[in-house]
MDTraj code that builds the backbone (N, CA, C; nanometers):
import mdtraj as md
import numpy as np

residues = "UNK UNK UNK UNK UNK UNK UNK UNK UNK UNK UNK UNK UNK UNK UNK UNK UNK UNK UNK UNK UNK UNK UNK UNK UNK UNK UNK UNK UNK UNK UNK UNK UNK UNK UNK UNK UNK UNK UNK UNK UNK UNK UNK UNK UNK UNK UNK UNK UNK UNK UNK UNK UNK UNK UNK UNK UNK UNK UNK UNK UNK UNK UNK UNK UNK UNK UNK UNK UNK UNK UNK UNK UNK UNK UNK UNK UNK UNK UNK UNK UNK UNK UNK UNK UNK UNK UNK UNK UNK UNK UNK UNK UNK UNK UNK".split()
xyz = np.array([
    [0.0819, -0.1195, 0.0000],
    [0.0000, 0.0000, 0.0000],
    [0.0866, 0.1263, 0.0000],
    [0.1961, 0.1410, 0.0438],
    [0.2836, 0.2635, 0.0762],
    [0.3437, 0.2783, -0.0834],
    [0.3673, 0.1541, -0.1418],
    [0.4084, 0.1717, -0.2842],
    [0.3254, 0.2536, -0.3553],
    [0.1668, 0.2164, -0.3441],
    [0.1022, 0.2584, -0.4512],
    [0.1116, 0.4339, -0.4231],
    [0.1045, 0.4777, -0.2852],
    [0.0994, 0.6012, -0.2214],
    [0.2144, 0.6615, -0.2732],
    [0.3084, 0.6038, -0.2784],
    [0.4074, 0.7077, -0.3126],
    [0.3937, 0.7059, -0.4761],
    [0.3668, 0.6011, -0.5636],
    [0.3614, 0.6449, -0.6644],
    [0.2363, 0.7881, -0.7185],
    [0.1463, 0.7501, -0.6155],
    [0.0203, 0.8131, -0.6498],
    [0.0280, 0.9980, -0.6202],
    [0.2043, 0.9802, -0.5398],
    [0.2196, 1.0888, -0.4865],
    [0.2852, 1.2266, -0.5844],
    [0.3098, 1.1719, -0.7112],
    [0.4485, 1.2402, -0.8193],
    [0.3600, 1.1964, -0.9538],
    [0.3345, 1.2717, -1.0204],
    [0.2723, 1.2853, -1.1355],
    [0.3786, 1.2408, -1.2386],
    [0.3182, 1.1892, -1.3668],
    [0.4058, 1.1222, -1.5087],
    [0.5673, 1.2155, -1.4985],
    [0.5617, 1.3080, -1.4895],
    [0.6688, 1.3784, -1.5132],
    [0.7322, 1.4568, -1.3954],
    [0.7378, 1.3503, -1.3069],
    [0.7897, 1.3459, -1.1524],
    [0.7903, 1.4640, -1.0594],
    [0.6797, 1.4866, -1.0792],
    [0.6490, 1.6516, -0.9712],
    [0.5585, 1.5801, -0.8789],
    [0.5552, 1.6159, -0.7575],
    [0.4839, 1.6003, -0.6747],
    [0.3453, 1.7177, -0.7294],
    [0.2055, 1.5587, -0.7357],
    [0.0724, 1.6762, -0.6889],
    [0.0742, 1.6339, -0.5636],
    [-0.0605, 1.7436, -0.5745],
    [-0.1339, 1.8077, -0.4897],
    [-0.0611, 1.9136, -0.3640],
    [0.0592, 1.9524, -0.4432],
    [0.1403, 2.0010, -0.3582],
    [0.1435, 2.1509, -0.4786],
    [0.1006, 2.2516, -0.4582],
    [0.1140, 2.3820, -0.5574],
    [0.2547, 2.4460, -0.5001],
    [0.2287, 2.4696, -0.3876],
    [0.3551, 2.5748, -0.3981],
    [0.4956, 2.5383, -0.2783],
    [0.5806, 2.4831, -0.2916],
    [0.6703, 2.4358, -0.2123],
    [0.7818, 2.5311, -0.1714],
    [0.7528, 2.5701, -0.0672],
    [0.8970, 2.6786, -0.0430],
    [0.9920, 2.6031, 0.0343],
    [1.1264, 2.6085, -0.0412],
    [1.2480, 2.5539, 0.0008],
    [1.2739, 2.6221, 0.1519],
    [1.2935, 2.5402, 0.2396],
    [1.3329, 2.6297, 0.3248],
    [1.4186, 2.5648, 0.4413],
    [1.5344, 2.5868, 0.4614],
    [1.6482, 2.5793, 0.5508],
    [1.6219, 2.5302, 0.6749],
    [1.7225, 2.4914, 0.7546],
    [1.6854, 2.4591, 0.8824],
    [1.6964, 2.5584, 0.9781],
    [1.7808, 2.6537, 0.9519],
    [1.8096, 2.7673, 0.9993],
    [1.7372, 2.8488, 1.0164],
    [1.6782, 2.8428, 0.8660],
    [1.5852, 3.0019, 0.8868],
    [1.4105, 2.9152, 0.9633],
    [1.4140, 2.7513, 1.0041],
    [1.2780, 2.6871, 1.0296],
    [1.2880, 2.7600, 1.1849],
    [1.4126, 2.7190, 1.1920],
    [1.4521, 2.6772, 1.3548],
    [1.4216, 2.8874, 1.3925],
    [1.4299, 2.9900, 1.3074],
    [1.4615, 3.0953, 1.3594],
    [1.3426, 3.1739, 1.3009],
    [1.2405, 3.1516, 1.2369],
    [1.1314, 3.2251, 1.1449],
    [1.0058, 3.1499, 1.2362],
    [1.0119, 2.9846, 1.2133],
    [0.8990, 2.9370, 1.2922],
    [0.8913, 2.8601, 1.4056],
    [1.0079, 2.8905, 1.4772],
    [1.0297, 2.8058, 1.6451],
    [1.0837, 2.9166, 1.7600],
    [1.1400, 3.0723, 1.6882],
    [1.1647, 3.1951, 1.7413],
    [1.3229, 3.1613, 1.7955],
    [1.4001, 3.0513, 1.7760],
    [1.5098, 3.0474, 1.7967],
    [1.6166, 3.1523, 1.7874],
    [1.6460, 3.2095, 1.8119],
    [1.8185, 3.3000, 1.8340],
    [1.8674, 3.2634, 1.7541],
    [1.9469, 3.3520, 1.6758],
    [2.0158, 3.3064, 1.5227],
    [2.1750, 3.2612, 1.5747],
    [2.1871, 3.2602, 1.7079],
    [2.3319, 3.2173, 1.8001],
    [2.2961, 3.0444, 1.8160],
    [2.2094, 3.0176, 1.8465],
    [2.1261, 2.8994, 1.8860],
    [2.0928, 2.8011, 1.7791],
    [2.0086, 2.8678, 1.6579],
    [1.9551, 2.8076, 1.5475],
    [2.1073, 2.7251, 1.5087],
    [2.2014, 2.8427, 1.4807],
    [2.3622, 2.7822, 1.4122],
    [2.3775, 2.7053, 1.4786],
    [2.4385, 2.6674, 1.6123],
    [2.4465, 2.5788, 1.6584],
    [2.3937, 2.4190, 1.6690],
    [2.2885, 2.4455, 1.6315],
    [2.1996, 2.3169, 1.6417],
    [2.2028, 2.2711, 1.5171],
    [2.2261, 2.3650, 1.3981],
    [2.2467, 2.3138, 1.2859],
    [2.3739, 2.2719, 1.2095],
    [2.4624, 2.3287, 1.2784],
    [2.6392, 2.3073, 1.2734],
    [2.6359, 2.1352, 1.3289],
    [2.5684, 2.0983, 1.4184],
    [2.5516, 1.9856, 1.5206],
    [2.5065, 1.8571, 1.3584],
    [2.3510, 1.9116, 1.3557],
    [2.2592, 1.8170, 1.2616],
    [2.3363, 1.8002, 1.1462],
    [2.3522, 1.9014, 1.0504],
    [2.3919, 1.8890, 0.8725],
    [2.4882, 1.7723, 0.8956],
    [2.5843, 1.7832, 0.9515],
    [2.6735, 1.6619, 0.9137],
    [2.5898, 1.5015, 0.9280],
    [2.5530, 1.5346, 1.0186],
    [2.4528, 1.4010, 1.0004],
    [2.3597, 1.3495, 0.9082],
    [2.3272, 1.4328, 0.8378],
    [2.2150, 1.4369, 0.7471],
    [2.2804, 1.4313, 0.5958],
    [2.4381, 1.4293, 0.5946],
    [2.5081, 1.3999, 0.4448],
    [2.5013, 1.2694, 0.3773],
    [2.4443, 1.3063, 0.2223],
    [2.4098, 1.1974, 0.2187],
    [2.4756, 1.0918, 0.1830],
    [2.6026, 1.1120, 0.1240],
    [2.7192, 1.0259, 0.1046],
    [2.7646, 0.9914, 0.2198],
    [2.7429, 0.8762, 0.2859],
    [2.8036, 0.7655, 0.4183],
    [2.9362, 0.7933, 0.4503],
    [3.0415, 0.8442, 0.3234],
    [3.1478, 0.8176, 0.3687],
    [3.1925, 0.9955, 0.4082],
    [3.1165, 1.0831, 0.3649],
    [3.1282, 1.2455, 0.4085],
    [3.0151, 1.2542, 0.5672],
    [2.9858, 1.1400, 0.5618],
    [2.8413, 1.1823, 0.7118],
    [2.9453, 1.1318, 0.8553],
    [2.8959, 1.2430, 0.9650],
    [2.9277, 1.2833, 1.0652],
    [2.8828, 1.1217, 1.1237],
    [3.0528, 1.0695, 1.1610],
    [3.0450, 0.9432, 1.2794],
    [2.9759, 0.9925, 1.4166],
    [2.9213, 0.8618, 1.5099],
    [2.8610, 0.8710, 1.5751],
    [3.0056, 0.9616, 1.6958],
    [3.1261, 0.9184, 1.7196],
    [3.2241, 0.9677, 1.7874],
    [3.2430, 1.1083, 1.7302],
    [3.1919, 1.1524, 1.6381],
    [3.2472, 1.3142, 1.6104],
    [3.0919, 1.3889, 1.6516],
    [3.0338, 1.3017, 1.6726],
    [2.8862, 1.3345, 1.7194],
    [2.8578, 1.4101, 1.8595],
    [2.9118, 1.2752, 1.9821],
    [2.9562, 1.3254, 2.0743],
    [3.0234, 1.3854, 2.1114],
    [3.1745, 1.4040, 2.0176],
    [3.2355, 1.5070, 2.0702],
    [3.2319, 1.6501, 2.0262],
    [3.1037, 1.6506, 1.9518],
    [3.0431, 1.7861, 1.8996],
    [3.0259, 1.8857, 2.0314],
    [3.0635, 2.0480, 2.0112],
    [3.0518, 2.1245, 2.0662],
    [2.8728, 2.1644, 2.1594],
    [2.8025, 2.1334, 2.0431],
    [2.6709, 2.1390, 2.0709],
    [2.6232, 2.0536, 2.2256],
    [2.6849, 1.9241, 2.1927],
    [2.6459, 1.8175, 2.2966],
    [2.7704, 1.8425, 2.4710],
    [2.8471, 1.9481, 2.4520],
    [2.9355, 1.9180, 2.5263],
    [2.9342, 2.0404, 2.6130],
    [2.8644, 2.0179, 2.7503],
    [2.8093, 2.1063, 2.8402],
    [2.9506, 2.1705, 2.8876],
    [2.9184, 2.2999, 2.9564],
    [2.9585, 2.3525, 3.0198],
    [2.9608, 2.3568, 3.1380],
    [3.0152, 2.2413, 3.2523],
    [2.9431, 2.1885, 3.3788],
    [3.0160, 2.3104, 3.4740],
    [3.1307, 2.3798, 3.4583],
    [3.1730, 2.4601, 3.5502],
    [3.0695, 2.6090, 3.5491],
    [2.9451, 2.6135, 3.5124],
    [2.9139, 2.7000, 3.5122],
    [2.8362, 2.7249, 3.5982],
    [2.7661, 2.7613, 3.7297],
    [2.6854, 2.7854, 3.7980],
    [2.5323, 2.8517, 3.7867],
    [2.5391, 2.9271, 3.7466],
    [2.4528, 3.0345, 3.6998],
    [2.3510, 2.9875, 3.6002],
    [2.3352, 2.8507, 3.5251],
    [2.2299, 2.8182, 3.5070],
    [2.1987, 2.6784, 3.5225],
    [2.0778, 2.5938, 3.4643],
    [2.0421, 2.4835, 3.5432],
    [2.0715, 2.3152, 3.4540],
    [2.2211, 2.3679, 3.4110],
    [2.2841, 2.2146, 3.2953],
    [2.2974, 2.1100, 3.3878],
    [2.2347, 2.0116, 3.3056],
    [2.2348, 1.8810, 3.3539],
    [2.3327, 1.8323, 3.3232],
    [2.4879, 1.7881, 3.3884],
    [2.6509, 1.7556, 3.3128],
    [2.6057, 1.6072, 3.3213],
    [2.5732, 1.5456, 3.1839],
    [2.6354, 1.3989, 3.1777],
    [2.7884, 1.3418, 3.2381],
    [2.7866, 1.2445, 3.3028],
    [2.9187, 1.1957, 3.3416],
    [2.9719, 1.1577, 3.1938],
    [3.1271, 1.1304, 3.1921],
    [3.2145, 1.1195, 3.1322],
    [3.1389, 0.9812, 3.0595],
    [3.1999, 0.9642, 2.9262],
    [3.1892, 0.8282, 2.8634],
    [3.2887, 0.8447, 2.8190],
    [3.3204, 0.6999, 2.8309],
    [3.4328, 0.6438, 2.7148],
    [3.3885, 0.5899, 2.5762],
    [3.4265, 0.6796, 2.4957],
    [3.4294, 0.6535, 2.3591],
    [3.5234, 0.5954, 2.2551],
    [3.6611, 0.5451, 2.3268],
    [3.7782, 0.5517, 2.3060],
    [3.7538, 0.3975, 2.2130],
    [3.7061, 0.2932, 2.2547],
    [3.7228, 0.1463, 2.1826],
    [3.5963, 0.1097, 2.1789],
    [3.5575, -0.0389, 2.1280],
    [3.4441, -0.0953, 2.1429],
    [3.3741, -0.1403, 2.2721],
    [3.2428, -0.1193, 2.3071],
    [3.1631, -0.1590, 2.4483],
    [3.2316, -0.2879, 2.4732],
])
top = md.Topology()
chain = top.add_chain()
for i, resn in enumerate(residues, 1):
    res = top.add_residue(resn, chain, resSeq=i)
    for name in ("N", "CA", "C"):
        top.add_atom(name, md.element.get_by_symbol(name[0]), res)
traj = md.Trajectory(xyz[None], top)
């Protein structure tokens, strides 16, 4: 059934109907036009995602460059607000 749906979804000459007007639109400007994100914030989260989302396997962001992404990597000496510091993992070899 999902076959027939997706065919039923792209007309003879591979356009998506029932779809008129498609605006391309970024993650950046989603995360900062329709979620009110901080354009300091939006980057960040998207500096984090894109690599993950490449679609060539051998250019896409390993799970170890993942974690040791800036995004994911708290600031535990900080007082002044309310970060939850994950303890340390070892990422170094296999579980």
């Amino acid at each position: 059934m999902l076959k027939l749906s997706i065919i039923l979804s792209f007309s003879s000459a591979g356009e998506l109907r029932h779809i008129t007007k498609l605006k391309p639109w970024g993650l950046i400007q989603v995360l900062i036009e329709k979620y009110q994100w901080d354009e300091r914030s939006a980057f960040e989260l998207a500096d984090f995602l894109i690599p993950m989302l490449e679609f060539d396997p051998t250019k896409r962001a390993t799970a170890e460059q993942c974690l040791r992404h800036p995004w994911l990597v708290d600031d535990c000496g900080d007082d002044d607000d309310d970060t939850v510091c994950s303890p340390d993992i070892d990422i170094s070899g296999p579980v």
